[in-house]
C-alpha positions in Angstrom: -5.5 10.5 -23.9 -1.9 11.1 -23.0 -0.4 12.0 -19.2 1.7 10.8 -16.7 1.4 7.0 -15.3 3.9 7.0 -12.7 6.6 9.2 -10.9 10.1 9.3 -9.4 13.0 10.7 -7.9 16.2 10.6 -6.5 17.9 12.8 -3.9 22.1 12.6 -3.2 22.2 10.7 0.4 24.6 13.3 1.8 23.9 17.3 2.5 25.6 20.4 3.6 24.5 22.6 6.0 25.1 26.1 4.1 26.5 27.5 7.9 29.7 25.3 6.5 29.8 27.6 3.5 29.9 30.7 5.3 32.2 29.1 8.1 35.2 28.2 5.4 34.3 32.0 3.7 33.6 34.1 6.1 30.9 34.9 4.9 26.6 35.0 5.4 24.9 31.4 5.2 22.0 30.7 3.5 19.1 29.0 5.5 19.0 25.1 5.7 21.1 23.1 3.5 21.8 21.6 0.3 22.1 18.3 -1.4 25.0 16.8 -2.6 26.2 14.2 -5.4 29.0 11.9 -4.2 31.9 11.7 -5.9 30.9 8.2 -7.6 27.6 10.4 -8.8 26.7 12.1 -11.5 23.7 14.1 -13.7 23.6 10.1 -15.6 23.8 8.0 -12.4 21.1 10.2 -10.5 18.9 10.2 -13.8 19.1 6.2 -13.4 17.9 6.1 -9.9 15.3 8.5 -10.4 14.2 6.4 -13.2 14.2 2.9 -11.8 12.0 4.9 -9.1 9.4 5.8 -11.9 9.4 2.2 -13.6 9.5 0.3 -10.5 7.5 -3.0 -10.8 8.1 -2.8 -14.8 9.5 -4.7 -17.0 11.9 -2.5 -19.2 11.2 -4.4 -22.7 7.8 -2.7 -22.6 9.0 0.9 -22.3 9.0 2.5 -25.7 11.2 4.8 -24.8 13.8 7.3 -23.3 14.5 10.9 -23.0 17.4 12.3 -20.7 17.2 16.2 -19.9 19.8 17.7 -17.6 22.0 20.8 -18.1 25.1 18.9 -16.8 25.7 16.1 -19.3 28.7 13.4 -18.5 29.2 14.1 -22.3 29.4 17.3 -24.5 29.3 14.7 -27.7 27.7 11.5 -27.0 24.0 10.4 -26.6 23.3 9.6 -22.4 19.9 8.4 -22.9 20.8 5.3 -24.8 23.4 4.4 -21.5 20.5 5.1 -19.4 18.3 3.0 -21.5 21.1 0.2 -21.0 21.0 0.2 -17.6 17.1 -0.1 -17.2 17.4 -3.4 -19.5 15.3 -1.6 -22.6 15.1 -2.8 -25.8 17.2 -1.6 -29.2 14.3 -0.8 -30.8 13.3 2.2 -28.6 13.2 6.0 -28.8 16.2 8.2 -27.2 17.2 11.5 -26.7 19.4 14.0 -24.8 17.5 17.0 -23.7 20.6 19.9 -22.9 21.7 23.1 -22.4 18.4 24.5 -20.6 16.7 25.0 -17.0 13.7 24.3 -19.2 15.1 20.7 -20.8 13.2 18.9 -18.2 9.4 20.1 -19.1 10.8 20.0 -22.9 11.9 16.8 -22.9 8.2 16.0 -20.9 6.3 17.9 -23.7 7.9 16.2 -26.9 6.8 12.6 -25.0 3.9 13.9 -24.5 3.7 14.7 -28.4 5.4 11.4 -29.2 2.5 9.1 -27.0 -0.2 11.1 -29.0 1.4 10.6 -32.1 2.1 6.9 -31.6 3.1 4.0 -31.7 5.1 4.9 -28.5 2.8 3.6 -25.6 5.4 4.6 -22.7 8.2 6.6 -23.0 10.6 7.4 -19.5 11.6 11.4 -18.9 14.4 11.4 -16.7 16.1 15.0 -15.7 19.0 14.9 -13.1 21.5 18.4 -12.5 24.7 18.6 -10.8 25.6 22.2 -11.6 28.6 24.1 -9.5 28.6 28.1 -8.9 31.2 30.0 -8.2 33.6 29.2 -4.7 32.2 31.7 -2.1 29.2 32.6 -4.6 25.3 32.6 -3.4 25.2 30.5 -6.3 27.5 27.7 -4.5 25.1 27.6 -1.9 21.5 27.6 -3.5 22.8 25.0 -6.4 21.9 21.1 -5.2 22.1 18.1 -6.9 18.7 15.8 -7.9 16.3 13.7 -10.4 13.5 13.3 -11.1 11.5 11.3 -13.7 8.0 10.6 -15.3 6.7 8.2 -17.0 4.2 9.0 -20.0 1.9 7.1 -21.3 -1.9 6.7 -22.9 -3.0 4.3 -20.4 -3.8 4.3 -16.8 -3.2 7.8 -16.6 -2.5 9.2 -13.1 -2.5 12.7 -14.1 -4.2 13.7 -17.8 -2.5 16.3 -19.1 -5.5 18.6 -20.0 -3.6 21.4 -21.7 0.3 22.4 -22.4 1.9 26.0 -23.2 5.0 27.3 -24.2 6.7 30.7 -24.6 10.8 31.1 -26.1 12.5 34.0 -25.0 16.0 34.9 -25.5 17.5 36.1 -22.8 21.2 35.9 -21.4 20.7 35.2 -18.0 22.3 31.8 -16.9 24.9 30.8 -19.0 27.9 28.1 -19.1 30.2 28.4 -22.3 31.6 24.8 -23.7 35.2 25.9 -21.2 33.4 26.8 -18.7 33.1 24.9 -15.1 31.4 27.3 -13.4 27.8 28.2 -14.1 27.7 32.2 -14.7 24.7 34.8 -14.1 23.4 38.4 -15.4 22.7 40.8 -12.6 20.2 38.6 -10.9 17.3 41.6 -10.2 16.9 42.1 -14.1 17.3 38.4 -14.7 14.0 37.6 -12.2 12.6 40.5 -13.4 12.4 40.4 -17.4 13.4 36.7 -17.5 11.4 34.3 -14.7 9.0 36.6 -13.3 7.7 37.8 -17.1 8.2 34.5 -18.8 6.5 32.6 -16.0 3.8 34.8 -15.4 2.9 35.1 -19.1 2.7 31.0 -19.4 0.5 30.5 -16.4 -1.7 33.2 -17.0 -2.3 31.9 -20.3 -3.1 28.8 -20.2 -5.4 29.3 -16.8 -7.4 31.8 -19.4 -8.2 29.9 -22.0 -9.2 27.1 -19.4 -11.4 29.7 -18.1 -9.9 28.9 -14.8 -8.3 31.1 -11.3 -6.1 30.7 -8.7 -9.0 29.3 -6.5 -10.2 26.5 -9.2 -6.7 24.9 -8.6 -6.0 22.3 -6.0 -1.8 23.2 -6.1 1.0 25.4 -8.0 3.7 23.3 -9.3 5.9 26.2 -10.2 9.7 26.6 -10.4 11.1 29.2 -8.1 15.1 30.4 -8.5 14.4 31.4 -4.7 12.1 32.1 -2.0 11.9 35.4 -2.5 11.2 36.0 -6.0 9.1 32.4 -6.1 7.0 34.0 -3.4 6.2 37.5 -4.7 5.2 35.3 -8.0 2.8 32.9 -6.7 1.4 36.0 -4.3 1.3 38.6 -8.0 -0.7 35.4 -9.7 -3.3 35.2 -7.0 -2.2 31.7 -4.7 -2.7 30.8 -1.4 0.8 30.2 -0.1 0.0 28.3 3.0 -2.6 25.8 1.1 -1.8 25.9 -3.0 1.9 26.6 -3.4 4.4 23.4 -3.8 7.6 23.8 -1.8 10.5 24.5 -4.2 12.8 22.3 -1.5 15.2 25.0 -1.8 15.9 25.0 1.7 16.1 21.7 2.2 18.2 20.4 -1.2 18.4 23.7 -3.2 17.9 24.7 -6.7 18.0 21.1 -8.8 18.0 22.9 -12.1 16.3 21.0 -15.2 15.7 18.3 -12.3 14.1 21.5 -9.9 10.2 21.7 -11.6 9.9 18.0 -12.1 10.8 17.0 -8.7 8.4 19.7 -7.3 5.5 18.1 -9.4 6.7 14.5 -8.1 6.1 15.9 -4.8 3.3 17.6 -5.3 1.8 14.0 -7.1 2.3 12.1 -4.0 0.3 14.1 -1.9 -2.5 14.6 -5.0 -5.6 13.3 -4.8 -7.8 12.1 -7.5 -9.9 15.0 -9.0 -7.6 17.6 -7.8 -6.6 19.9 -11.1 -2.6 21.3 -10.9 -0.5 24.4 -12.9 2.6 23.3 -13.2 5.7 25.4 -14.8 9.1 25.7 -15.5 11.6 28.2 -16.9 14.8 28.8 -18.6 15.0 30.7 -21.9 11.5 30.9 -21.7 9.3 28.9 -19.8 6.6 25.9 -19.8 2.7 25.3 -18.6 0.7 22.7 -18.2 -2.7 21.9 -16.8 -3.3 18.1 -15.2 -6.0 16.1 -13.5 -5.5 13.5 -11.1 -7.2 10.4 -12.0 -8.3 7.4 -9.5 -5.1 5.6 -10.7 -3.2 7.8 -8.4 -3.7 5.5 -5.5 -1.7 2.8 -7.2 1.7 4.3 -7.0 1.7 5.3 -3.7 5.3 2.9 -3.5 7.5 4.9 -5.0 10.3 6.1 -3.0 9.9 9.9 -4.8 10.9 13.2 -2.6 9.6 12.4 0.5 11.5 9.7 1.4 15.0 10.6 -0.3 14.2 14.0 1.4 14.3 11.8 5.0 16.7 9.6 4.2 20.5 10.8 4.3 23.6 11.8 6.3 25.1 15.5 6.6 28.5 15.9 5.7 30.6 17.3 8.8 32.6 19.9 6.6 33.1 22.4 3.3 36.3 20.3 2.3 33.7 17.1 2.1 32.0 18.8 -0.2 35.2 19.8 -2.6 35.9 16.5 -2.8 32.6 15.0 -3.5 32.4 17.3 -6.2 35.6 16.6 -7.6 36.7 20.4 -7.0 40.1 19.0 -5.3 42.4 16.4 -6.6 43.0 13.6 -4.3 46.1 11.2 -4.4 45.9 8.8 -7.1 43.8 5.2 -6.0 46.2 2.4 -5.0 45.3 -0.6 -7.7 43.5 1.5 -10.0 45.9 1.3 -13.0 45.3 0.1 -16.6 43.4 1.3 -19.9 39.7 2.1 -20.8 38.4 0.1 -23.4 35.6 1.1 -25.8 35.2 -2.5 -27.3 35.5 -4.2 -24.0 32.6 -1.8 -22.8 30.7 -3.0 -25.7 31.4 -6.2 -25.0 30.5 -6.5 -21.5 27.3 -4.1 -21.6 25.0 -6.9 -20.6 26.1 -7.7 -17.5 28.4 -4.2 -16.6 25.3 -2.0 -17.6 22.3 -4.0 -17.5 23.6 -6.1 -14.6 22.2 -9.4 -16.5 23.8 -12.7 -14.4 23.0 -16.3 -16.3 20.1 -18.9 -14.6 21.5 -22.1 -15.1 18.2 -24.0 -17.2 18.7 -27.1 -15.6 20.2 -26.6 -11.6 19.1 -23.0 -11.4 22.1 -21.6 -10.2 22.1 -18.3 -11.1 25.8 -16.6 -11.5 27.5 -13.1 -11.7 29.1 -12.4 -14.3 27.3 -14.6 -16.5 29.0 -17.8 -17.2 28.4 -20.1 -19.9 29.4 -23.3 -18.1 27.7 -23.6 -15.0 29.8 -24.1 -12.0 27.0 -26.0 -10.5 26.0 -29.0 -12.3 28.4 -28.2 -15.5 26.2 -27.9 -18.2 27.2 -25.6 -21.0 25.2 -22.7 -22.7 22.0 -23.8 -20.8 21.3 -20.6 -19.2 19.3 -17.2 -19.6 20.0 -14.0 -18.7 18.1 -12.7 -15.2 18.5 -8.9 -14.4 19.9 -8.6 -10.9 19.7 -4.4 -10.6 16.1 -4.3 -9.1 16.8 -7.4 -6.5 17.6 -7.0 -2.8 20.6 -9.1 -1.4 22.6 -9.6 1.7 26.1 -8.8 2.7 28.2 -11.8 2.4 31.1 -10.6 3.7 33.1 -7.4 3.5 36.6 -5.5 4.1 37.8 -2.0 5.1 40.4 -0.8 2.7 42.4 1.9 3.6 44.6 2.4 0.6 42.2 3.3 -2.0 40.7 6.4 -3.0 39.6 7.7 0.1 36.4 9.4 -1.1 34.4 11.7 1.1 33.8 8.5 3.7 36.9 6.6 4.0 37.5 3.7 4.2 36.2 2.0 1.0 33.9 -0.7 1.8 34.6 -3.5 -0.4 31.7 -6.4 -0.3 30.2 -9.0 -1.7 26.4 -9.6 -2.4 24.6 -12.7 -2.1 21.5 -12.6 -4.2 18.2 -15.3 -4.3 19.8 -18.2 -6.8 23.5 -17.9 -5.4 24.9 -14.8 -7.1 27.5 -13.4 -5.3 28.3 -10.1 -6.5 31.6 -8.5 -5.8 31.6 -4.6 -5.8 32.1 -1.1 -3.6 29.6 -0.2 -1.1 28.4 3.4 -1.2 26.3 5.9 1.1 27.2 3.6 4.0 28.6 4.2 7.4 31.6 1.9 7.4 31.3 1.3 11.4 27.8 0.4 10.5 28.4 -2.2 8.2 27.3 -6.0 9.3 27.3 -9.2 7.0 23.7 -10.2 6.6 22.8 -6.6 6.3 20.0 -5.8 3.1 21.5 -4.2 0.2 20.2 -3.1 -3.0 22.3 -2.2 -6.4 23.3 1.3 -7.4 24.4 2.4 -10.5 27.5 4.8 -9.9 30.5 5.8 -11.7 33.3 4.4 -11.1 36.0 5.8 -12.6 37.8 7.5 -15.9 40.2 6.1 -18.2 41.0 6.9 -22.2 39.2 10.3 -21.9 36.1 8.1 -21.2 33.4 7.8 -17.8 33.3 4.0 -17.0 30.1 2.9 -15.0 29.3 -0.3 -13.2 27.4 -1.4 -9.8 27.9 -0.7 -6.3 25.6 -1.7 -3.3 24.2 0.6 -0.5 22.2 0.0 2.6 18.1 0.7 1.0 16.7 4.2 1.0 14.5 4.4 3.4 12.4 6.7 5.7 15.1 5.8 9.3 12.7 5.5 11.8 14.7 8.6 14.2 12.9 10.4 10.8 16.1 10.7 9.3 18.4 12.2 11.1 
């Protein structure tokens, strides 16, 4: 039996009313707001959060594999999944793959693990799908877009949602498009597109697969199904017979707008951590086509309840006080170059270093047990040499050592840069950027956690590495 085993997600800490929109336009706001990426973010560093959400507890050796699905890749030629894969400490001898260029990447990429479990020998494979797409300045599109991950876990042991059936339907249709020079995410006339694209394709997958179940709207405890909008989701899930106050998932456009490949995934994450066991879900996607597939909730349900998944990145996070925020965090202006940041990329450095820049390994010292960041082959401590082994410091909480304000580097959308050092368990310190922080917040002895973030670009190439942050947590004001 193949299904789902655990869940995640990841929201961007900062949002945008959509009344700032309108306000530097002129124009109508959308209701509510939208998420967005940081500067320092991208579709690859939200696709690692969400995942470490999923695979929390784990030990990354025993995942089998990895599949990355996002619209928005760092890379137009170069495999993501095996950086992601780096990052959550997995093996070599593992199963990647970049899942691109569709809305419908995210329930693809979830289908072929699906296949792969049942195939075997993959026991657990990790689908990760994160978006960052950008419409058109003064565009609806600029508006609904917002940024997200989510990821699943698959598996053929304890199962928290069986995967009793799975559809697909291909259609060819021009509707959302980006060319390989494009920046901007374009659109057909978006009445035909709902019409003859998501409304058709989506209907004819649901209605499908509830028919040969022998099942209706009524048998079915929720409807996990993608939405472009409110409008058009509604007049869907009202055409194929659902209760919208009891059975419908929230799409969350209001409240972090359309996620793209991220958008159906997320919905089912949400809709998984309010499921109980025996309740039976539809859940869909579209884009070029679109995806069904029919899951029980099992008793294991109850033992994932820790994840941090929608509801708590939903709660958690700080509203950005202006439209020019947001060009910035989405790299849309070009600020003054960063004072100190000056040098070369290097590919065989990267390589080099990947253990402790990617996976964030520091060395144990065998016989003291000093642990130490970067890892060191002579310990510092009691001086023996190459008597160590590698610990992984990205899933541990630390403390704030100590910290400075600087006011001379890139300025971000939060100046000033925080810069810190982390004291782990073992006596790691751990110098770095801290990130989704309020700088007249920050206290030494505060809790921090690692975040994977990118840093910067040199040789024509995105370099990675850790910064800290404050936990994601529900605040106790309930977020605001």
């Amino acid at each position: 039996m193949a299904g789902i085993k655990s869940y995640g997600a990841y929201i961007p800490y900062h949002r945008l009313s959509r009344s700032e929109f309108a306000k530097a336009w002129g124009g109508i706001g959308l209701p509510g707001e939208r998420a967005v990426a940081s500067a320092d973010e991208d579709s690859l560093t939200m696709a690692v959060e969400a995942a470490f959400d999923c695979t929390k507890g784990m030990d990354g050796a025993k995942l089998d594999g990895l599949f990355f699905a996002t619209t928005t890749s760092p890379y137009k030629e170069k495999q993501c999944s095996t950086i992601i894969a780096s990052v959550l400490d997995m093996d070599k001898e593992i199963r990647t793959g970049d899942f691109t260029t569709s809305l419908r990447s995210g329930t693809t990429a979830l289908r072929a693990a699906l296949d792969a479990v049942r195939a075997g020998p993959a026991k657990n494979i990790v689908v990760t799908a994160a978006d960052c797409r950008i419409g058109f300045p003064y565009s609806t599109q600029e508006q609904s877009y917002g940024d997200g991950a989510a990821s699943l876990l698959v598996g053929d042991s304890d199962i928290i949602a069986e995967v009793e059936d799975c559809y697909s339907v291909s259609d060819e249709l021009t509707d959302v498009w980006r060319r390989d020079s494009d920046q901007f995410v374009r659109e057909w006339e978006d009445r035909w597109v709902i019409m003859h694209g998501y409304s058709k394709n989506v209907s004819q997958a649901v209605s499908t697969i509830m028919k040969r179940n022998n099942l209706s709207a009524k048998d079915l405890a929720k409807a996990v199904i993608y939405g472009p909008d409110p409008r058009s989701h509604g007049g869907l899930m009202r055409r194929l017979g659902f209760d919208p106050q009891t059975q419908v998932q929230d799409t969350f456009f209001n409240a972090v707008g359309n996620t793209g490949s991220a958008s159906a995934l997320m919905m089912l994450v949400a809709a998984l951590e309010e499921a109980k066991p025996g309740d039976r879900l539809i859940f869909s996607s579209y884009g070029d086509g679109a995806d069904a597939f029919l899951l029980r909730v099992t008793e294991q349900i109850e033992k994932v309840r820790d994840r941090r998944g929608a509801k708590t990145h939903l709660a958690s996070k700080a509203m950005l006080p202006s439209y020019g925020k947001y060009l910035v965090a989405r790299n849309l202006v070009e600020l003054p170059p960063a004072a100190g940041l000056r040098g070369m990329g290097s590919a065989t450095v990267m390589w080099r270093t990947k253990n402790w820049v990617l996976s964030c390994h520091a060395s144990k010292c065998r016989k003291c047990g000093l642990v130490t960041y970067p890892p060191q082959r002579v310990c510092y401590g009691c001086q023996s040499k190459d008597e160590f082994d590698e610990v992984n410091l990205s899933r541990e909480q630390g403390k704030l050592f100590t910290y400075s304000l600087d006011n001379l580097a890139a300025t971000g959308i939060n100046p000033p840069v925080i810069q810190s050092v982390v004291e782990f368990e073992g006596g790691a310190r751990f110098y770095c950027m801290m990130t989704d922080a309020d700088p007249q917040a920050v206290e030494v002895n505060m809790p921090l956690e690692m975040t994977f973030r990118k840093i910067h670009e040199f040789a024509n190439f995105h370099n990675y590495f850790w910064k800290c942050r404050p936990p994601r947590e529900i605040p106790a004001e309930g977020g605001k």
